[in-house]
Structure formats: C-alpha cells, structure tokens
Backbone as a printed PyTorch tensor [residue, N CA C, xyz], in Angstrom:
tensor([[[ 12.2960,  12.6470,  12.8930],
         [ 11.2320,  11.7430,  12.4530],
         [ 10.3240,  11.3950,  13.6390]],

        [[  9.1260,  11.4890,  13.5450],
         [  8.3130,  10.8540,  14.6720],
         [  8.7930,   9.5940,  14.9540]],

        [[  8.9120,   8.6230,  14.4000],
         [  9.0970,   7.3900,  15.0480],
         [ 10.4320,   7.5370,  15.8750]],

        [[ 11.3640,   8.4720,  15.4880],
         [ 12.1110,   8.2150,  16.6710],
         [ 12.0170,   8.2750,  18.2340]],

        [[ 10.8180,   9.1420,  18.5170],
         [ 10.4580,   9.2950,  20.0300],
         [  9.2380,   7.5310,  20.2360]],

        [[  9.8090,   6.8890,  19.2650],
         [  9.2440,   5.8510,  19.4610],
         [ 10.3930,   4.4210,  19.8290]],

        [[ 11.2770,   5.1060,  19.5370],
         [ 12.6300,   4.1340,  19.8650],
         [ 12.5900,   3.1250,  18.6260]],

        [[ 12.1490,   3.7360,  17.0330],
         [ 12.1550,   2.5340,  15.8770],
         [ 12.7340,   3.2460,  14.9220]],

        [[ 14.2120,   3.2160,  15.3070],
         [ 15.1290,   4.0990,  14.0890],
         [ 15.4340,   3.2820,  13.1460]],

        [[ 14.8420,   1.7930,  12.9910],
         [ 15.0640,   1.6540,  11.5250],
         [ 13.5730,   1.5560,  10.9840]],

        [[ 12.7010,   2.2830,  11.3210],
         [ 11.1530,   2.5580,  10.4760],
         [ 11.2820,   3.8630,  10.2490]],

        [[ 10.5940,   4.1500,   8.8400],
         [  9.9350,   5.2740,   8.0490],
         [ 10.7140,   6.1000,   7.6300]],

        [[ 12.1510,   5.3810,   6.6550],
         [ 12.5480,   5.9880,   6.5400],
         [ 13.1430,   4.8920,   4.7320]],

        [[ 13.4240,   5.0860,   3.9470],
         [ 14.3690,   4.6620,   2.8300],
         [ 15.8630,   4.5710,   2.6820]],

        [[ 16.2790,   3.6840,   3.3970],
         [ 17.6400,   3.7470,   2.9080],
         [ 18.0090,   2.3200,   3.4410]],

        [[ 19.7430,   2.6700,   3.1580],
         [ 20.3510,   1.3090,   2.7710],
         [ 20.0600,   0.5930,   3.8240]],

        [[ 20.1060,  -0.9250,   4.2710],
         [ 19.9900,  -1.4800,   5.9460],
         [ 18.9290,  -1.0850,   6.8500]],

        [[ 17.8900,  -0.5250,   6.2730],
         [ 16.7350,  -0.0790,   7.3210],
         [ 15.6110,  -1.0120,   6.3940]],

        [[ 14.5570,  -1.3130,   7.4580],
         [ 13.4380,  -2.1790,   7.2090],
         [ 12.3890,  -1.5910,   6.1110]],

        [[ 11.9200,  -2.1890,   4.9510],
         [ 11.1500,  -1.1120,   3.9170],
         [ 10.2650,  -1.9660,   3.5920]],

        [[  8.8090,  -2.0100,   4.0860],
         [  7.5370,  -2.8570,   3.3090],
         [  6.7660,  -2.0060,   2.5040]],

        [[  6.8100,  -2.2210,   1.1870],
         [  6.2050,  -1.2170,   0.5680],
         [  4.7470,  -1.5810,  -0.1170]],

        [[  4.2290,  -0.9120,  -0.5010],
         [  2.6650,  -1.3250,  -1.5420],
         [  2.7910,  -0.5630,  -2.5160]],

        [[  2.3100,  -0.9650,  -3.4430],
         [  2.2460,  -0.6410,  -4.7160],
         [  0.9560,   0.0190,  -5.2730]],

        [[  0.6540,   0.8640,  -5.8010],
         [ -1.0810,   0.8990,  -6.1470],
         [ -1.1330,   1.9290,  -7.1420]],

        [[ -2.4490,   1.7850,  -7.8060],
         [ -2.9950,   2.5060,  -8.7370],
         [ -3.7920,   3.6030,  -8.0040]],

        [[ -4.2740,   4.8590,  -8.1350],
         [ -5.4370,   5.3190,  -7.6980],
         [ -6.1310,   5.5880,  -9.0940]],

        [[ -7.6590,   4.9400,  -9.0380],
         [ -8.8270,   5.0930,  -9.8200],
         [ -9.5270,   5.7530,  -9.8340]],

        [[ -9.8090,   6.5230, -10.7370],
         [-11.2420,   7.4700, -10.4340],
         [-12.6230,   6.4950, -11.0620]],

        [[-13.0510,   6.0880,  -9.7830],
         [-14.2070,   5.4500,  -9.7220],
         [-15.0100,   5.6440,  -8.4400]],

        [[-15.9940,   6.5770,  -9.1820],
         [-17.1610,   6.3790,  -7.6280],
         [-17.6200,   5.0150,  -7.1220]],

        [[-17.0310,   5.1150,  -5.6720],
         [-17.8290,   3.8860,  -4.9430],
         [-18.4440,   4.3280,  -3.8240]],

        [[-19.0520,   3.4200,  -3.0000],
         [-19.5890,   3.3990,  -1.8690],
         [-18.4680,   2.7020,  -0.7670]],

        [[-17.9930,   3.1200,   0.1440],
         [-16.8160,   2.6320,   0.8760],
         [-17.7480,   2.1120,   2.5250]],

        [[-17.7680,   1.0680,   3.1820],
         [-18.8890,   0.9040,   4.4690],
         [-17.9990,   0.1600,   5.3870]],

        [[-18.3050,   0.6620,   6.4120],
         [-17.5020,   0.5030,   7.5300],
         [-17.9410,  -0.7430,   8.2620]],

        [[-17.5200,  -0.8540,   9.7080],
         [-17.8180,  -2.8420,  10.2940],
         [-19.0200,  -2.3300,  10.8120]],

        [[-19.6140,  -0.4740,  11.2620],
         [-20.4510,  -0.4800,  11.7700],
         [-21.8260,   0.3090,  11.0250]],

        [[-21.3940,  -0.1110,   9.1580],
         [-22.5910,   0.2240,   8.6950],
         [-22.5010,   1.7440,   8.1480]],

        [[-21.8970,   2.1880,   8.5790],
         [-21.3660,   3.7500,   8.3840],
         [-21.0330,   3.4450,   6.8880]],

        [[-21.7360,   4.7380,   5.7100],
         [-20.9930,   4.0800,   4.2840],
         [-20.6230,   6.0030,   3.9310]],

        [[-19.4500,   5.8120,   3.1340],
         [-19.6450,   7.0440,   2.7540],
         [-19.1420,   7.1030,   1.0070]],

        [[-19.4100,   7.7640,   0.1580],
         [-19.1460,   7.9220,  -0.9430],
         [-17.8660,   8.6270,  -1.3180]],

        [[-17.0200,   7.7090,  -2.0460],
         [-15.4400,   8.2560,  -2.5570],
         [-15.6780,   8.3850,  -4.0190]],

        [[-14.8220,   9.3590,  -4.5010],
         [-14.9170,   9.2620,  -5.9160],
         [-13.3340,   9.1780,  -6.7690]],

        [[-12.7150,   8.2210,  -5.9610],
         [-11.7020,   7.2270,  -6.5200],
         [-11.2490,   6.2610,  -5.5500]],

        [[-10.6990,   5.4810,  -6.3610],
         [-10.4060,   4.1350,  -5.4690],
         [ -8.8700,   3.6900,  -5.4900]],

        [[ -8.3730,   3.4550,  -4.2710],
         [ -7.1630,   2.4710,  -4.7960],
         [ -6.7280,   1.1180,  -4.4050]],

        [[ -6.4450,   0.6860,  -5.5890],
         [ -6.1480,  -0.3980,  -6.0570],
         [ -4.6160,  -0.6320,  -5.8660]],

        [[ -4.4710,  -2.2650,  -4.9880],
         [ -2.8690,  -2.4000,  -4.8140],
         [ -2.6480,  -3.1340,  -6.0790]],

        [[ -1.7980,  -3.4050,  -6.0690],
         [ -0.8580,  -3.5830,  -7.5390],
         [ -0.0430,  -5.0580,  -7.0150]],

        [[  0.8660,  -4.1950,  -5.7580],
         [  2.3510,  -5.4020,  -5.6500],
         [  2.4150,  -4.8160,  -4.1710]],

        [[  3.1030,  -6.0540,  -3.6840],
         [  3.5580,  -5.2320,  -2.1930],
         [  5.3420,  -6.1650,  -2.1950]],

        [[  6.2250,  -5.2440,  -1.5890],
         [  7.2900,  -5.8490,  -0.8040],
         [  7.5030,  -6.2020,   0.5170]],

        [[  7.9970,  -7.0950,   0.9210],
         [  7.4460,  -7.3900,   2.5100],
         [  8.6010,  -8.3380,   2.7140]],

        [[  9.5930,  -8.1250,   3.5860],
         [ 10.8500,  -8.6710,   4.0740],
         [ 11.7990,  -8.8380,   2.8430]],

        [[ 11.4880,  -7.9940,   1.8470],
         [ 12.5750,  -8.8550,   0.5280],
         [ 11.8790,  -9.2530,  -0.4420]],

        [[ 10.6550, -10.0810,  -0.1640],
         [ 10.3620, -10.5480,  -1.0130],
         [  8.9840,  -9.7310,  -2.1850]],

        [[  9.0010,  -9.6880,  -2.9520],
         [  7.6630,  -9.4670,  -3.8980],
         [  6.5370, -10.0490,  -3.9890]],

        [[  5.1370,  -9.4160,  -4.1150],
         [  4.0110, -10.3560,  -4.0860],
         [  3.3200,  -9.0290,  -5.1760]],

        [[  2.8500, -10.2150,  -6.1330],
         [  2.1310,  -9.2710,  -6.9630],
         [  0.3200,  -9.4740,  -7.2030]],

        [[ -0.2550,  -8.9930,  -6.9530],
         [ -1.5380,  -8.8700,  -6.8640],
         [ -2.0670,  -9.7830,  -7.9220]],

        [[ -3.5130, -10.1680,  -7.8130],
         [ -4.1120, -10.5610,  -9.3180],
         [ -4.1860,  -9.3850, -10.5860]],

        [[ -4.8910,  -7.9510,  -9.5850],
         [ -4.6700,  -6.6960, -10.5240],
         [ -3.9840,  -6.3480, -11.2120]],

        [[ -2.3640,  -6.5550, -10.2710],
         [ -1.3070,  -5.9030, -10.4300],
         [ -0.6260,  -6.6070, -11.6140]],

        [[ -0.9810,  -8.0430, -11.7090],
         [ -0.4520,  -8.7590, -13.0940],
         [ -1.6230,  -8.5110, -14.0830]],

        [[ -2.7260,  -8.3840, -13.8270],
         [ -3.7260,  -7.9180, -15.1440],
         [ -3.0520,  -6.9100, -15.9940]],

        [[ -2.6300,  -5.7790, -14.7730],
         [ -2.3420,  -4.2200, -15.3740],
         [ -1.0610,  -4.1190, -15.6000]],

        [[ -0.0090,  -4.5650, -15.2400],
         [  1.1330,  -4.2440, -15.1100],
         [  2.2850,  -5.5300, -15.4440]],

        [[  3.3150,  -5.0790, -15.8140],
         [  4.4150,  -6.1260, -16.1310],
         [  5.4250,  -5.4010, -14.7820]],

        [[  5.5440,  -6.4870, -13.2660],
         [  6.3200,  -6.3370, -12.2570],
         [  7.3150,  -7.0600, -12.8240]],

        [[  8.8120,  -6.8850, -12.1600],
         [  9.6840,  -8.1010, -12.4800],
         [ 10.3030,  -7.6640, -10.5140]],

        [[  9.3290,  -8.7930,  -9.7290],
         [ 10.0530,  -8.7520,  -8.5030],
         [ 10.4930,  -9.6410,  -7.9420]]])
C-alpha cells in the first residue's frame, strides 16, 4: 500500500480495528460550471453529491442525503 512508506498502517485500508472515514455520494449527470479560488471555471457534465459521511464512528447525514435516501446510521 502506498501509505505504508508513509509509516500509517492503519490508513487506506477496510478492515476490522483500522481507522475508516467514509462519504457517501450520489454521482449526477448534470452539466455544471465547476470555478476555482482563482477564477479558473471549467465545465463537468456530472456532479457529485454527498449523501452521508462516517467520521470516528459516528454518522452524519446530509440535508440531500435525507431528501434522497432512508440512512439508518
């Protein structure tokens, strides 16, 4: 795994006792305009949308993510 020449053997990996922050998301097909801090814009033609994220254990569910979805976290 790359991160191991990083000395972080419990990142980027899934399993039991190792650290896991995850996100949740939809990808949309919706053209947008995407613009950067320096004005730079460029055109995507889908978008994604987070949903839910996990983060130490706990669940956080988006405004989206409860519009669209039934989480139980």
């Amino acid at each position: 795994m790359p991160l191991d020449g990083l000395n972080l053997k419990s990142k980027g990996r899934l399993e039991p006792g190792l650290d896991a922050d995850l996100t949740l998301f939809t990808l949309r097909r919706q053209p947008t305009v995407l613009v950067d801090a320096e004005n730079d814009s460029l055109q995507a033609e889908k978008l994604l949308v987070p949903l839910a994220a996990i983060r130490a254990g706990k669940g956080y569910v988006t405004e989206q993510g409860s519009a669209e979805r039934d989480f139980d976290l």
